[in-house]
N, C-alpha and C positions, 0 to 999 in steps of 0.2 A: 504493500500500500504506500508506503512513504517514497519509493521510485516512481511513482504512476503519481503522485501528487508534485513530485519535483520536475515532473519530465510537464508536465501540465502548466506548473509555472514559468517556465522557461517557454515554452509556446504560448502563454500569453504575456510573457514580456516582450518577444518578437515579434508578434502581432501587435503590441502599443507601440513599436519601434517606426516601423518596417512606413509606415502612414508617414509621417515626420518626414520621411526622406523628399516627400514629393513635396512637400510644405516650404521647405529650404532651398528647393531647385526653383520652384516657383517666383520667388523672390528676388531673386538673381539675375538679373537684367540687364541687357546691355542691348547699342544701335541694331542689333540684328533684330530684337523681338518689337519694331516698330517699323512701320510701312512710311510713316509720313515726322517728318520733323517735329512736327507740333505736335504730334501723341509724346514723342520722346521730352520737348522740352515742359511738358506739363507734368511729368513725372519728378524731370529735375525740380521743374517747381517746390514740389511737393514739400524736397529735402536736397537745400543746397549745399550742403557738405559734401552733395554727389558719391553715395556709399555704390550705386553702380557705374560709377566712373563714363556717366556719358557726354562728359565735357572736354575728353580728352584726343578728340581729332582736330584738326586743322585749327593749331591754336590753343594749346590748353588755356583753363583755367578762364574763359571768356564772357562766360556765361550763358555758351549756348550750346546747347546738347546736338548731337549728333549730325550736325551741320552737313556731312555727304549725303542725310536722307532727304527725300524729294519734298517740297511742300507740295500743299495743297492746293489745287485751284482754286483760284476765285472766282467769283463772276460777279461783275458789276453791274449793279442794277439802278437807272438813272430815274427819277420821283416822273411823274407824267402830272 
């Protein structure tokens, strides 16, 4: 009984582990997981200490995040 209780334990401590990993990856960001500039610099917004480092292309340190990704179009709309 006390093997089958310890082997039980250890398969639910794996299973509280094992969830966490994807937790930590997720968080982890950088210019690839953004399509468009301004998703990336809204993020730096967030937290300008920049703990995912996406102010560091063309320029560190500028204040603008991932500056080789594409903006977004605009479209200008004139009043009638």
């Amino acid at each position: 009984m006390p093997r089958r209780a310890t082997i039980a334990g250890i398969a639910t401590a794996i299973a509280s582990i094992i969830p966490l990993g994807g937790i930590a990856q997720a968080q982890d960001l950088d210019c690839r997981n953004f399509t468009f500039q301004e998703d990336a610099q809204a993020v730096f917004g967030q937290d300008p200490s920049d703990p995912h480092r996406l102010d560091e292309d063309q320029g560190p340190d500028d204040g603008i995040a991932c500056e080789a990704l594409p903006r977004r179009a605009t479209t200008l709309t004139t009043p009638t």
